[in-house]
N, C-alpha and C positions, 0 to 999 in steps of 0.2 A: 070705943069700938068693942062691940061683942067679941070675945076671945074665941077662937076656932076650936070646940074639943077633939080630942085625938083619944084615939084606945090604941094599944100597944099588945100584942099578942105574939109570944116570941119564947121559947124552951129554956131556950140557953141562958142560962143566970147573966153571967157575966156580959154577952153583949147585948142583953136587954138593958140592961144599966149602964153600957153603952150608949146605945140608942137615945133611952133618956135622958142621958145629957147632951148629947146632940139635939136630941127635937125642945131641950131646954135653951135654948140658944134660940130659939123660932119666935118673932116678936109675934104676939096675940096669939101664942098656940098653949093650950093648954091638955095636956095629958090626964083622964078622967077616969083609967083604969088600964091594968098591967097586968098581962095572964100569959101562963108558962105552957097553959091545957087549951086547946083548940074550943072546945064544948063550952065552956063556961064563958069562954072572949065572947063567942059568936053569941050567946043569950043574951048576954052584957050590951053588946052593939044592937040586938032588934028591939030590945025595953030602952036604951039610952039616948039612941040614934046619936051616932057621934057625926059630926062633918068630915073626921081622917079616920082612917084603919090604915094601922100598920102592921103586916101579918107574915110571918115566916111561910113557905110553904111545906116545909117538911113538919108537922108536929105529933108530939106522940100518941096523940086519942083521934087527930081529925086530919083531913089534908088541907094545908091553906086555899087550894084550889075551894073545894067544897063551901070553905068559907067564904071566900072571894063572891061565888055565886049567888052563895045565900044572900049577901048584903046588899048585891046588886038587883038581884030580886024585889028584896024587901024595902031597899034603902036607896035609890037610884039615885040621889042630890049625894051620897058618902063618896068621899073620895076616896080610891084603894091605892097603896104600895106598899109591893110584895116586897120581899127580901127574902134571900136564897143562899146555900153553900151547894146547891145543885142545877145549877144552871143550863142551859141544852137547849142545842139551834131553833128549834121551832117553839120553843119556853116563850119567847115574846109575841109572836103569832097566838100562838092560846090564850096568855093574858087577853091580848088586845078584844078577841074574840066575845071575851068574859065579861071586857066594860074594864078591866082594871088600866088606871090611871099611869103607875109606875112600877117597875120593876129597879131593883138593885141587887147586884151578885154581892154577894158578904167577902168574897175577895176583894171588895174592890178598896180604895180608901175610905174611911169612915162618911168624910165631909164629904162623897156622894148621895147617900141619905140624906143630906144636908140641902142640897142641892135639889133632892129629889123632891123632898116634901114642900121647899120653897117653890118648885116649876107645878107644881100637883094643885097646890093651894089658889093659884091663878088663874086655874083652867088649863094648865099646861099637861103634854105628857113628857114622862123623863125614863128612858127604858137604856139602862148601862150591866155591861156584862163582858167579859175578857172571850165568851164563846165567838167563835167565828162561823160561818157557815163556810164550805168547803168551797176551798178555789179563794177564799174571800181574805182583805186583805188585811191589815192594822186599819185603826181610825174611832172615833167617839163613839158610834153604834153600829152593833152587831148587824150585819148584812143577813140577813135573812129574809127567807125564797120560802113563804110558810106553802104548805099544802092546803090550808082552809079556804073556802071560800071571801074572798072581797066582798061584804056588804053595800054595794054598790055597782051601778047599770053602767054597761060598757060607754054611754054617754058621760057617764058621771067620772068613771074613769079615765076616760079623757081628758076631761077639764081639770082634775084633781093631778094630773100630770103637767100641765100647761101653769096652772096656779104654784104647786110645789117649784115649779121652773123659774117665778117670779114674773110671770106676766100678767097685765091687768085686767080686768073684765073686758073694757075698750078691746085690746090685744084679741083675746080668745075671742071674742065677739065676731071681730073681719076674721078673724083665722077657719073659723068654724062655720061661718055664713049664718048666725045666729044675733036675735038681738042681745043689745048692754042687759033685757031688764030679764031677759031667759036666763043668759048666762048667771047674773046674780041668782035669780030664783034656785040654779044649780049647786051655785055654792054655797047657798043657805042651807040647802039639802043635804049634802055631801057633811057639809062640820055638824051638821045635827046626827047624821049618820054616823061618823067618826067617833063623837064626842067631843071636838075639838072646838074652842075659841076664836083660836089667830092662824095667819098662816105658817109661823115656824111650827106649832105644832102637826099640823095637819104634812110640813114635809115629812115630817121626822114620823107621821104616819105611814107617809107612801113610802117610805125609806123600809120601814119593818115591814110592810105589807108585800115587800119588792114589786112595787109601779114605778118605781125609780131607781137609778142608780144611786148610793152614797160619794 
């Protein structure tokens, strides 16, 4: 099996060498370059095309955002996860916005990177962070009520509530007064729109997006 490459882009000495031994622990993942300077990662990713970036967003020459962008732009098949020591309620709403795959607060435990790049690598998204949005309670993801627009039609919205709920095509179909083969055609739609694969990802979308409750 082809190995997945990864580029690593990340300031701080010590938990970049972190990281990489963490992302060294990832079976078929291989690490193809390591940079401390935002400019030089992001050049390195549009001449190398790597399959992962992993990107700080705070860096000293660039903002990971910018990067983020750039690669999604250029590189739409890369999968991104950010890592952060500045974390902030509407921070996962923006990512999502950007196309990026995952986030992880650098408070958090190591082996969520861990976690993070093994949900990313699958088609998965993986978005952890200790911020809460206000009113909002403990639990695995950050409840956040972003401000951005939903990339999706109030029809589409519906059904992306109905599916995250665990109900089947059949189900939403009688529910909605719609056929089985519409309904699917929507949720073909909807995970192309998302980015998403399967439908745990696509909750843990409506979860950040707030279409749903956590």
């Amino acid at each position: 099996m082809r190995k997945i490459r990864a580029v690593l882009i990340e300031d701080e000495t010590m938990f970049r060498q972190l990281i990489l031994l963490t992302l060294g622990k990832v079976k078929d993942l291989q690490v193809i370059g390591e940079f401390g300077l935002g400019k030089p990662g992001l050049e390195f990713c549009l001449r190398e095309k790597p399959e992962m970036l992993v990107v700080d967003l705070m860096l000293p020459d660039i903002n990971g955002l910018e990067i983020a962008r750039e690669v999604r732009r250029e590189l739409p098949d890369t999968k991104i996860l950010v890592i952060t020591a500045h974390p902030s309620e509407r921070l996962p709403a923006d990512l999502m916005v950007l196309g990026v795959n995952g986030y992880v607060d650098k408070t958090e435990p190591i082996e969520y990177v861990l976690s993070a790049v093994e949900t990313v690598r699958s088609g998965g998204m993986f978005f952890a962070s200790r911020v809460r949005a206000k009113g909002g309670s403990g639990g695995g993801l950050p409840v956040t009520r972003p401000t951005l627009e939903v990339p999706l039609t109030e029809r589409e919205q519906e059904i992306a509530r109905l599916v995250a709920a665990g109900q089947m095509s059949k189900e939403i179909a009688a529910k909605l007064n719609l056929s089985v083969r519409t309904v699917e055609k929507h949720r073909a739609n909807i995970m192309e729109k998302v980015g998403v694969r399967e439908v745990a990802s696509l909750t843990r979308w409506c979860i950040q997006a707030g279409l749903v409750d956590n």
